[in-house]
SENUTOR-231459 format. One record per residue: x, y, z of N, C-alpha, C in turn. Coordinates in steps of 0.1 Angstrom, whole numbers, plus 5000, padded with zeros to 4 digits. Example, Ala and Ser with C-alpha at 12.3 -4.5 7.8 and 13.67 -1.06 7.14 Angstrom:
BEGIN
513249435078512349555078513249675078
512849785071513749895071512950005079
***
This chain:
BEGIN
332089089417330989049408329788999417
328389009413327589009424326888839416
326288829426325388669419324588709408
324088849403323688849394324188869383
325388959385326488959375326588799367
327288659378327388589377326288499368
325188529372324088409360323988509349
323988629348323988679337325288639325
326888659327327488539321328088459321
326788379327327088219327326488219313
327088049314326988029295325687909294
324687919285323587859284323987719281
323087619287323687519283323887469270
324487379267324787359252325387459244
326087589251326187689244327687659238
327987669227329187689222330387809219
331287839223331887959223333687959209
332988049200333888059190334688189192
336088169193337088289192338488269185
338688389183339988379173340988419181
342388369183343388399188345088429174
346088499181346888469169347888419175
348688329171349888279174350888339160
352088279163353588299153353788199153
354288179140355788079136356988199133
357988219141359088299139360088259137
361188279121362688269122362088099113
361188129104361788009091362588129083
363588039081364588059075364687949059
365288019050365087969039365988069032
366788029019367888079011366988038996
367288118987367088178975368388258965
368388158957369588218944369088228931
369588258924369788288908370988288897
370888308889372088348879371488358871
372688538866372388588856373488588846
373388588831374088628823373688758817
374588818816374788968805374388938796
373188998789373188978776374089118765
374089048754375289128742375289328750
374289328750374189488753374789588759
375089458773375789508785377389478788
378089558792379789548790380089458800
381289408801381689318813381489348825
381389268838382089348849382989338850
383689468857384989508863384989518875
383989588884384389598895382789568903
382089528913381289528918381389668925
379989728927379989878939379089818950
377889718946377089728955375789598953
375389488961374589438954373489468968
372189428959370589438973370089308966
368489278976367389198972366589268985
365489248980364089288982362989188978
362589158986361289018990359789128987
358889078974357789088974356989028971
355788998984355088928986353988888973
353488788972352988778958351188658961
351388568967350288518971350688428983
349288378987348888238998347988178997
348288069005346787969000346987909016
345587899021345787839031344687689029
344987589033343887479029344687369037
343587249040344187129052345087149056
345287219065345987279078347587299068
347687369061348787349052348287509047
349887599051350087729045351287729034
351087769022351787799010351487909008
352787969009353388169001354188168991
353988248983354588258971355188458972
356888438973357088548968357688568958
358688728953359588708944361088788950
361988728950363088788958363988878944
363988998950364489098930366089148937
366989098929368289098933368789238926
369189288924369889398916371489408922
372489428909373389418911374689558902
374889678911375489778903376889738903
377589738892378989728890379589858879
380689858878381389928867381689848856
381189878842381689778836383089808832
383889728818384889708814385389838809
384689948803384390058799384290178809
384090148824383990228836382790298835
381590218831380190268828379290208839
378990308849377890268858377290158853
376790058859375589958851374889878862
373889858860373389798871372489628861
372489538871371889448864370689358876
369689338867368689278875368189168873
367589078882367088968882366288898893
365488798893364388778900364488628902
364288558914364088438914362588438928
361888328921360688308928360888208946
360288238952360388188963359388118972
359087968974357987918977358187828988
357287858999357287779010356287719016
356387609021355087539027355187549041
354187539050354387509065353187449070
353187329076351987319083351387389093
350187429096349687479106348487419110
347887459127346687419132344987439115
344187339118343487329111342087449111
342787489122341387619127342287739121
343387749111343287849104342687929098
342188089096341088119089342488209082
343088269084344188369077345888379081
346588409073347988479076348488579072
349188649084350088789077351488699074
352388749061353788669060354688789060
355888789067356688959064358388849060
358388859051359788739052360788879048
361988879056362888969055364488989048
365088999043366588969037367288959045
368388909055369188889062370788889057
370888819045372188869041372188809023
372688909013373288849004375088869001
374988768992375988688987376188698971
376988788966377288758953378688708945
378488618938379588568932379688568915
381188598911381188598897382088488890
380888458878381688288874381788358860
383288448860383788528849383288668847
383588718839382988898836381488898831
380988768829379688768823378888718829
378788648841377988598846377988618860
376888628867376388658881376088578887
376588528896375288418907374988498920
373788508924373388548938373088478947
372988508960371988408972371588498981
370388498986369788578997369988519011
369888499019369688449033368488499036
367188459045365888539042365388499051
364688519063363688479075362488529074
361288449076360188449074358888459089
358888569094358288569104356288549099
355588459101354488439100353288439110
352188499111351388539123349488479119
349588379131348288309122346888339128
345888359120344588429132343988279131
343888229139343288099144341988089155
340788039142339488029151339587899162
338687909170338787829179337387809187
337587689192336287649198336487629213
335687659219335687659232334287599241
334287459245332887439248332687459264
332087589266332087629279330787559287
329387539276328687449284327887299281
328787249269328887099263328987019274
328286939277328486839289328286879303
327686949309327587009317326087039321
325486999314323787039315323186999327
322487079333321787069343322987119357
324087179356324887199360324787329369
325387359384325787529386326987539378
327487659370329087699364329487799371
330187779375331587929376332487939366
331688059361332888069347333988209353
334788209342335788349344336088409333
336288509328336788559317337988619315
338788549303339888599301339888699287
341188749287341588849274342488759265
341988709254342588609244342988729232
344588739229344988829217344488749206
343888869195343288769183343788889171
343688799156344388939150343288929135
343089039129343089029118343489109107
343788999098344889069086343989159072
343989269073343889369059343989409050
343789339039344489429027343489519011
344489649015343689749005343989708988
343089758983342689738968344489788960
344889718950346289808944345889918940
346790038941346590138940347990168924
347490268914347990258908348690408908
349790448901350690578904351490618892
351090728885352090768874352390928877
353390928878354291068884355291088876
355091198871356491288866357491288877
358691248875359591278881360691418884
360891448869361091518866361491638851
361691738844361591738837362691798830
363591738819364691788812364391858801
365291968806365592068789366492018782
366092068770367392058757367791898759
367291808759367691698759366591568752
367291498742366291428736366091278743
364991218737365291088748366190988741
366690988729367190868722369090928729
368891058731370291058742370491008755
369290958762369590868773369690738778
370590748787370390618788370190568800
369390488805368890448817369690378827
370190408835371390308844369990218855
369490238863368390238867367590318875
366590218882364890318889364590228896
363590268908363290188915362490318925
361490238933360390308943360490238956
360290268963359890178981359290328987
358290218996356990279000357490239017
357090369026356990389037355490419046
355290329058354190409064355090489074
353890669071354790779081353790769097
352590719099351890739106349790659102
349690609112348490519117347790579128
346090589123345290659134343990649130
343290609142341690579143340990669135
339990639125338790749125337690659125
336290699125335190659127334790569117
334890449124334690259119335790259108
337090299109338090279101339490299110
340590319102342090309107342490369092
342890529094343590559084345190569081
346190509073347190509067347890579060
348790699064349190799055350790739055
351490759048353090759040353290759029
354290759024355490829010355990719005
355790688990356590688979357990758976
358990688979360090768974360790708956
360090778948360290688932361690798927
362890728921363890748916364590718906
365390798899366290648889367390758884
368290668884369590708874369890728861
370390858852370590818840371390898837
371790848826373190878820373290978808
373291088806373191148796374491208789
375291158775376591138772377691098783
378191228789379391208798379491188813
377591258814377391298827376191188831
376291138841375591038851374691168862
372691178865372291228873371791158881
370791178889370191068899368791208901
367791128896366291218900365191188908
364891218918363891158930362491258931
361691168934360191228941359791178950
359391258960358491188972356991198969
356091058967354891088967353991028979
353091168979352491098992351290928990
351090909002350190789001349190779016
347990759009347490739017345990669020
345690589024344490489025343490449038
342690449034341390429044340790279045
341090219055340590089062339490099068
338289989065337190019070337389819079
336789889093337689749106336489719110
335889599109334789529118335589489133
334989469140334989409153335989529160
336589659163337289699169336489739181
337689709190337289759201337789889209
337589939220338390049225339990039228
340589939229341789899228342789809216
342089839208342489809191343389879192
344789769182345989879177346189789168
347489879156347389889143348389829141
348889769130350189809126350189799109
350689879103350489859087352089849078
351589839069353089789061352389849045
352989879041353089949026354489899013
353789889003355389848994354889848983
355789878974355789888957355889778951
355289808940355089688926355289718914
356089648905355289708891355889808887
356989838890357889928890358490018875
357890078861358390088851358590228850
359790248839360290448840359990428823
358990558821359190598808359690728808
360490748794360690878793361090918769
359991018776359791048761359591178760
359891238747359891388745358891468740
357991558750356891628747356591698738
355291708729355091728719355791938716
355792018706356192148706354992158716
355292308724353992378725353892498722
353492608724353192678712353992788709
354992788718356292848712357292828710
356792678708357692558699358992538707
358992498726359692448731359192308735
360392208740359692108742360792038751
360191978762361191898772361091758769
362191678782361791538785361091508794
359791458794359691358807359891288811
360491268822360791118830359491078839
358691018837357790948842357490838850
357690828862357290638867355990628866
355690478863354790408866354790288876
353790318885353790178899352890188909
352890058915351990008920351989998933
351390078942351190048956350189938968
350789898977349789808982349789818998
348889859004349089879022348189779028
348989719036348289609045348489649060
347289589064347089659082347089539090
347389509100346889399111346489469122
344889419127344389479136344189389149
345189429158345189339168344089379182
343889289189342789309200342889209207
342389229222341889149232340389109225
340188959225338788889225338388809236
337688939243337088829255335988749258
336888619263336288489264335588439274
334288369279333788299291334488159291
334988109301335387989303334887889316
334387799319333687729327335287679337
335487739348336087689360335787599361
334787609369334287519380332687459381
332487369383330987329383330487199392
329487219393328687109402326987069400
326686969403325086929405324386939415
323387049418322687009434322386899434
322686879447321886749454322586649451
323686619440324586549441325986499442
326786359442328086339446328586399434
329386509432330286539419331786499414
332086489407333486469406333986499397
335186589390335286679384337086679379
337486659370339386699366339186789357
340286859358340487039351341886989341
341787039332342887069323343487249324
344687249317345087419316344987469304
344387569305344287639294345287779291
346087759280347187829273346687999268
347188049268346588159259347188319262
347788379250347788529253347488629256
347888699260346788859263347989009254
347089059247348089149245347589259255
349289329254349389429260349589529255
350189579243350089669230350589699220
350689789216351489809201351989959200
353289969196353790089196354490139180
354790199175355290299161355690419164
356990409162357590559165358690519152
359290659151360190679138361090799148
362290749150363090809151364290849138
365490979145365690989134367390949138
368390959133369490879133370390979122
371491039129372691099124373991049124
374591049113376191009110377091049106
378691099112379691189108380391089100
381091089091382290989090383291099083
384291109085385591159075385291099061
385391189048385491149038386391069031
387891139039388891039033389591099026
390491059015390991099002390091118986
389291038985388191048980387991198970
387991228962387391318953386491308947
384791348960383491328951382991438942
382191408939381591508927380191498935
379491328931378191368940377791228944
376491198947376391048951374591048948
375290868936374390858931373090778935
373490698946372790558952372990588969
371990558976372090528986371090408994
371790349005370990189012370990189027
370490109030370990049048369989969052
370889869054370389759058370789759074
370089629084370089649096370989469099
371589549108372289409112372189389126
371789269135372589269149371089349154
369889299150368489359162368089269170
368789369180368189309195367789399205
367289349217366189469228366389369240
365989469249366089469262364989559273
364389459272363289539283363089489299
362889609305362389599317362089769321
360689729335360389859339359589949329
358789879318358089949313358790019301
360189979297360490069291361489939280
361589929264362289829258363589969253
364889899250366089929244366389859235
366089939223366589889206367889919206
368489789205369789809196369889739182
371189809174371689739160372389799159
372789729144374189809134373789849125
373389959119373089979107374490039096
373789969084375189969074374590049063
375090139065374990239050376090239039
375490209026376090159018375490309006
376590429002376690478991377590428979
377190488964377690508954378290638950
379390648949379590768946380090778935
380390908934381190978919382391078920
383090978914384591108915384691218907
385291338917384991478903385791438892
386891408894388091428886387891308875
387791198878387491088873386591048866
385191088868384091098868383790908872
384690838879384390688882383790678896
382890548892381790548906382790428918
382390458930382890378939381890408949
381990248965381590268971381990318983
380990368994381490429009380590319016
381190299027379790229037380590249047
379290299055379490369067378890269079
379290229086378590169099378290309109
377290259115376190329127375490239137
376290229144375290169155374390259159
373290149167371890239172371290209182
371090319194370490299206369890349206
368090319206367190369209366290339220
365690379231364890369238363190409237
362490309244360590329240360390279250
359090339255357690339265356890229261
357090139269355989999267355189949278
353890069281353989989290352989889293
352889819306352889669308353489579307
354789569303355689499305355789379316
355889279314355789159327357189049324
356588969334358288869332357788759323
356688719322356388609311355988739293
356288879292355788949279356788869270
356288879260357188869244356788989235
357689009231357789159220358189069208
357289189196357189099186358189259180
359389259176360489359168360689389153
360189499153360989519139361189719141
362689659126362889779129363089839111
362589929101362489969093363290109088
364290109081364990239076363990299066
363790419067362690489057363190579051
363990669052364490759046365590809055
366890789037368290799041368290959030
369391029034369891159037371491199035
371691179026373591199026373891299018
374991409025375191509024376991539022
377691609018379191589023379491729019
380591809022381591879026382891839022
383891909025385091899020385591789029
385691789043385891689047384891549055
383891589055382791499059381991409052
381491289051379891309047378991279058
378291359057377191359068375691279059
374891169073373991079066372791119076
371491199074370591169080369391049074
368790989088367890889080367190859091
365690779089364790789098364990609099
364290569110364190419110362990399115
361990299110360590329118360890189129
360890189140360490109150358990089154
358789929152357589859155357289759164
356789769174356789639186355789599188
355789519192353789449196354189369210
353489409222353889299232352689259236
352889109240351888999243352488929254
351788899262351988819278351388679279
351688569279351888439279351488449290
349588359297349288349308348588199305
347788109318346888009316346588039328
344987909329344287939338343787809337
342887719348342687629352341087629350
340987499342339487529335338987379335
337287369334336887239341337387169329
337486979329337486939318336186859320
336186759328334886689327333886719340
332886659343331986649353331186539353
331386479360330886319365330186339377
328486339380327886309390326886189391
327286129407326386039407324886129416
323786069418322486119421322686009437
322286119448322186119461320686089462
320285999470318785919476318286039483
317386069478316286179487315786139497
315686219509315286219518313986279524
313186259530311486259531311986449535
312786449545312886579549314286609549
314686749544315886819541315986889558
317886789554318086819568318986929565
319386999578319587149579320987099587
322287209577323487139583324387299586
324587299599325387449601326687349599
327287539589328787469590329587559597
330887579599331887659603332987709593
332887829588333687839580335087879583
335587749576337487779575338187869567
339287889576340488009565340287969548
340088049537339688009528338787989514
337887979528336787919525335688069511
335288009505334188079498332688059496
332688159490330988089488330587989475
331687989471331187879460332287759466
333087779471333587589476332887559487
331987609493331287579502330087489496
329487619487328487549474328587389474
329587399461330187279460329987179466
331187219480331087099493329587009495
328787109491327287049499326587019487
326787079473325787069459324587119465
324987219470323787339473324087489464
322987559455323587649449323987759459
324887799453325587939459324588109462
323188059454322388159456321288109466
321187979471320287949481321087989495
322587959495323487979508323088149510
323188209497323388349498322288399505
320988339503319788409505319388349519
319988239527319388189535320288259549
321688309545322288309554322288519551
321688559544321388709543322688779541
323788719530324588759526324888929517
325488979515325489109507324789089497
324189149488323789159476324589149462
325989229468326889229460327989129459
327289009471328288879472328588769461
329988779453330088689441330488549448
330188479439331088309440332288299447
332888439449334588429456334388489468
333388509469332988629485333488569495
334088609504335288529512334188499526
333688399532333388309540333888289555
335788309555336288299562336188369577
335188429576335288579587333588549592
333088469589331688429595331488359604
330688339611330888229623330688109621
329388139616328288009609327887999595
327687929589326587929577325487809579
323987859575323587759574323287729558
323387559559323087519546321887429546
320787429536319587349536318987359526
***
């Protein structure tokens, strides 16, 4: 950096310096239950096949350094009833958490995840559930920085760092009515709905001009029952949304999250048409919502070092904390599973899940190792029987990714996402393809030594400025030389016919003499 580099950013006096950094609160943890009763309609349980919950986000409020989220945790629970009738039962308990945080809050991303449920039955009519649930939270926090408050009339040696800062995006609801699919010869007052349900994937994230576009799938579904026979009908719909990003820079990265709402299945029978045939429609209606976080380096000036010509200075430094990211990665790998079928006589399979158990990584050399368990949980159907039962298959998972920058103080921020499951079987197999999206973000935990105060007293002038050669030691620079004397660093430079390109750290040590005056 040359001395002109350096007064150009130096910071004016009185100047104030505002920047956003993000920190985490990672791993609140918090549990969520309910209980349901069967109403008249629905037959006993007999047997449980399978229970889930799914966390969706619903609001936040951030105010006196105090963050409140509100989600709704939706339990669903398929069993066989008394009757050996598929049935599924659902229910919803609200989920609210407080957390204090720094007062320079401006926003938060919340991703709270399921970890484990737990269901229990208090007789054939009643359900009780519990989730287990961790709540990773990511805060974009303004900040003040007074680089030249107190310092007036001062030389600065400032430095600039790369402070990670984030901010959180969210697009307009998007609304979705799709045919699913359409039945012949079948009336609707013959169906009967076992259930339906949608989840939304992102397939892929990429820059276009003053935006970040979002493309992924809708996978909308549901079960139904028509007299004797139980089907299962799916659609993939695409999705896709346009983010428009202030402040990006050339090393901006993404990461987005997508998910359903509002979830309802109609199905009703089309009017004649004009050759007087007429089907059923199965119809969803629902709600999509994609949120982005756009992470970046915000670079900062920070005041090192300083002094007063002509005067005694005296000066104590505090440390300054702060991260730097290093980047963000999204890959979707895909994940294959054999298992023996067993004894088992399926017909077909109506439900399929997977949840992730046991994520953990291992990095070094530029390169992180995903591991887990993943637990795939089917419903099936016996030919002979026509009764549903469960399979679950464990899969462990080793994946490896390209990170690079990796250091000994990085932290990786993990997640890992199943997006589409794939089960297939044979006489003796069932075979499961399925994709998992892997997501990381790494950040490097560094500080730096930064002025806190500056206290000078004022030295008695002298009729005539005396002229003092020094000898420079192993060391030595041109600004602790400065310093030493409360001579600026650009009068040394000019008097002793230094480079042009000589900054504040220009090394000294290899000179003979300097004069100062």
């Amino acid at each position: 950096m040359s001395l002109i580099d350096n007064e150009k950013n130096g910071v004016t006096e009185g100047e104030s310096a505002v920047y956003k950094k993000e920190t985490r609160l990672t791993g609140v943890r918090s549990e969520c239950g309910a209980d349901f009763v069967l109403p008249d309609y629905m037959g006993d349980v007999k047997r449980l096949l399978r229970s889930s919950a799914t966390v969706t986000p619903c609001n936040k409020y951030i105010s006196g350094g105090e963050l409140s989220f509100l989600s709704t945790v939706s339990f669903k629970i398929m069993y066989l009833d008394s009757e050996n009738v598929l049935t599924e039962a659902a229910f919803s308990a609200d989920l609210e958490d407080n957390e204090r945080i720094p007062e320079s809050v401006t926003d938060a991303s919340i991703e709270t995840r399921v970890v484990n449920v737990t269901v229990r039955l208090g007789g054939p009519r009643k359900i009780s559930a519990k989730a287990s649930l961790v709540t990773d939270v990511s805060l974009s926090e303004e900040c003040e920085m007074n680089s030249g408050v107190g310092f007036d009339g001062a030389v600065l040696k400032t430095c600039g760092v790369k402070v990670h800062s984030a901010d959180y995006l969210k697009c307009a609801e998007r609304e979705y009515a799709e045919e699913i699919d359409r039945l012949e010869d079948i009336l609707a007052d013959e169906v009967d709905v076992v259930k339906y349900d949608a989840s939304a994937s992102v397939l892929s994230v990429h820059k276009t001009d003053g935006g970040v576009n979002v493309s992924g799938s809708i996978l909308a579904w549901c079960i139904l029952r028509v007299g004797e026979d139980t089907m299962r009908l799916e659609k993939c719909i695409p999705v896709e949304e346009n983010f428009e990003v202030e402040g990006a820079v050339e090393d901006s990265s993404y990461i987005a999250s997508c998910y359903v709402t509002g979830v309802n299945l109609n199905i009703n029978n089309t009017p004649e048409d004009k050759d007087g045939n007429t089907y059923l429609s199965v119809v969803m209606n629902m709600t999509a919502e994609c949120e982005i976080e756009h992470h970046k380096n915000c670079e900062i000036s920070l005041v090192c070092d300083a002094f007063r010509e002509g005067a005694k200075n005296a000066c104590s430094y505090d440390t300054f904390g702060y991260t730097e990211l290093i980047g963000t990665v999204c890959e979707r790998r895909k994940i294959s599973v054999v298992t023996d079928r067993g004894e088992e006589n399926m017909h077909d399979i109506l439900e399929r899940d997977c949840a992730v158990k046991n994520l953990k990584y291992e990095a070094s050399g530029g390169e992180m190792t995903v591991s887990c368990d993943l637990s795939v949980s089917l419903v099936c159907r016996g030919a002979d029987t026509g009764e549903c039962f469960t399979v679950k298959i464990d899969a462990p998972m080793r994946e490896s990714i390209k990170l690079a920058g990796l250091g000994e103080n990085s932290r990786i921020r993990l997640s890992l996402t199943p997006c589409e499951i794939s089960p297939a079987f044979d006489s003796e197999k069932i075979y499961v393809d399925l994709s998992v999206l892997i997501t990381a973000l790494t950040e490097e935990s560094k500080s730096m030594t930064v002025l806190g105060t500056l206290t000078s007293e004022p030295v008695e002038e002298k009729s005539s400025r005396r002229i003092t050669v020094y000898y420079p030691e192993a060391g030595d620079t041109l600004w602790s030389v400065s310093k030493k004397y409360a001579v600026s660093p650009e009068r040394i430079a000019s008097r002793n016919m230094l480079p042009a390109d000589a900054g504040y750290d220009f090394d000294l040590s290899g000179k003979m003499k300097i004069i100062i005056a």
